[in-house]
N, C-alpha and C positions, 0 to 999 in steps of 0.2 A: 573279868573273864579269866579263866584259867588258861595256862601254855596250849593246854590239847585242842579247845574250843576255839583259839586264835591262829594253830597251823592247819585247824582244817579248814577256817575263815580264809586263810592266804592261800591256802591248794586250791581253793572253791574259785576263789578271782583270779587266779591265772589260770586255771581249767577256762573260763569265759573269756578271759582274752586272748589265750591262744586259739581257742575254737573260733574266735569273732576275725582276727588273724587270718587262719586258715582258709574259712568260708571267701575272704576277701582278697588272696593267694588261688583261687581255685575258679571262681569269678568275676575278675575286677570289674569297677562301676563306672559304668559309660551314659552320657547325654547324650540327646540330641536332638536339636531342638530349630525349626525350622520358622523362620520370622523372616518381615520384608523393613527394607532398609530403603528409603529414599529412591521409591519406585522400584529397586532392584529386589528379589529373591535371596537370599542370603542361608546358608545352612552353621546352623554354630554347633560345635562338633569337640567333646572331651577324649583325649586318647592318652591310654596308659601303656606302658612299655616296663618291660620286664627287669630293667633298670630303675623302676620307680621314677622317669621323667613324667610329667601330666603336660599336656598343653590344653589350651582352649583356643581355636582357631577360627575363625569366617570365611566361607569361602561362596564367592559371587555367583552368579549363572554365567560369567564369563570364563569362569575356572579360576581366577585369582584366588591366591589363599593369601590372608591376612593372619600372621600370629595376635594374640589379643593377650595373651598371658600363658609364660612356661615356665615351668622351673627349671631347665635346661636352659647351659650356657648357650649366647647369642651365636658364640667362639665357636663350638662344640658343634652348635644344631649345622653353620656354614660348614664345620668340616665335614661332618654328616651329607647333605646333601653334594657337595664338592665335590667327593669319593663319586656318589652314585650316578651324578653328570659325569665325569671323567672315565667312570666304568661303560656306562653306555653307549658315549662316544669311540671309544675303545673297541667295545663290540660292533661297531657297524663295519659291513662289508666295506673294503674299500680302503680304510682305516691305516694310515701311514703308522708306521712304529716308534714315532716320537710324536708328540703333537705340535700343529703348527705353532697353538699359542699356550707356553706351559703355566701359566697365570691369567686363566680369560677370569673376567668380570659376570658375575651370575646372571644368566636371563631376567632373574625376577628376585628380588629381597623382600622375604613375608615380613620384615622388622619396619617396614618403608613408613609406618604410621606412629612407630616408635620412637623415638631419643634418636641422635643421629649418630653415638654411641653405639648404641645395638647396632648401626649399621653396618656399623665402619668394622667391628667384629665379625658379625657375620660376613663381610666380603671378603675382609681379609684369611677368614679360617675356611673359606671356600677355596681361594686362592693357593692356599697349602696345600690342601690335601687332594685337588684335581690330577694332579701330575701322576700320584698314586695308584688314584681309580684308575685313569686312564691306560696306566701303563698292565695293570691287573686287568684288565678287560682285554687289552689286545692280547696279551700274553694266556690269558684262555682261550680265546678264538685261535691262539696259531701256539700250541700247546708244543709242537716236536721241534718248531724253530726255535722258541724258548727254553726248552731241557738241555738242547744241544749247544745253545748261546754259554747257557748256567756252566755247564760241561766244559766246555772252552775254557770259560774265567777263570773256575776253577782248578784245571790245569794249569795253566797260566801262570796265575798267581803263586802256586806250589815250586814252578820251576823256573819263577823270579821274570818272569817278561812283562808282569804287569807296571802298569804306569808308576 
């Protein structure tokens, strides 16, 4: 083949895979696929996120979710969900401004059917990053005690009183 016939062969397949790309950028591919498990109801369920994580998940008639395979860290996905407990904790009425337990233990580990590995990750990266959430979540619920706290420190700090 000559050079000219070979760069419009190369333009031609990256035209198709950037368009195959794109389509796939624009609509990504989701299952889901409904089967029964040992008399229970089970929903098996693909989710993609804009970080290119996929999971593949089970989740019971009881509500339990079982992770079954992610490519997201076990690390990662606890501190993920850790923030979002600790934020919502944080938003409830009532909501002291430190939390009682700044390291609580997850309600529920989707890794529980996993390596005991994945578990001990996911607890412990829930554990991290609860403190976080929680302090973010009350600190939006009470927004002008928080600016004025911020306000403070930073005074403070400027004119050497801080710790």
């Amino acid at each position: 083949m000559t050079t000219k016939k070979k760069s419009i062969l190369g333009i031609s397949y990256l035209s198709v895979a950037v368009l195959g790309a794109s389509l796939l950028m624009a609509k990504p591919v989701s299952a889901e696929e409904m089967g029964v498990s040992q008399g229970q109801a089970t929903s098996l369920a693909t989710e993609t996120s804009p970080y290119g994580i996929v999971e593949v998940g089970e989740i019971t008639e009881e509500g339990h979710e079982r992770i079954l395979y992610s490519t997201q860290d076990p690390y990662l996905k606890g501190r993920e969900d850790g923030y979002n407990a600790g934020y919502q904790d944080g938003q409830k009425p009532g909501a002291f401004e430190y939390p009682e337990d700044y390291t609580p233990q997850p309600k529920s580990n989707p890794y529980n059917s996993t390596t005991t590995k994945n578990k001990e990750w996911y607890d412990s990266g829930y554990r991290d990053n609860y403190y976080a959430g929680y302090r973010n979540g009350w600190d939006n619920n009470h927004y002008i005690w928080s600016t004025l706290k911020t306000v403070w420190n930073i005074i403070t700090y400027y004119l050497g009183y801080s710790n």
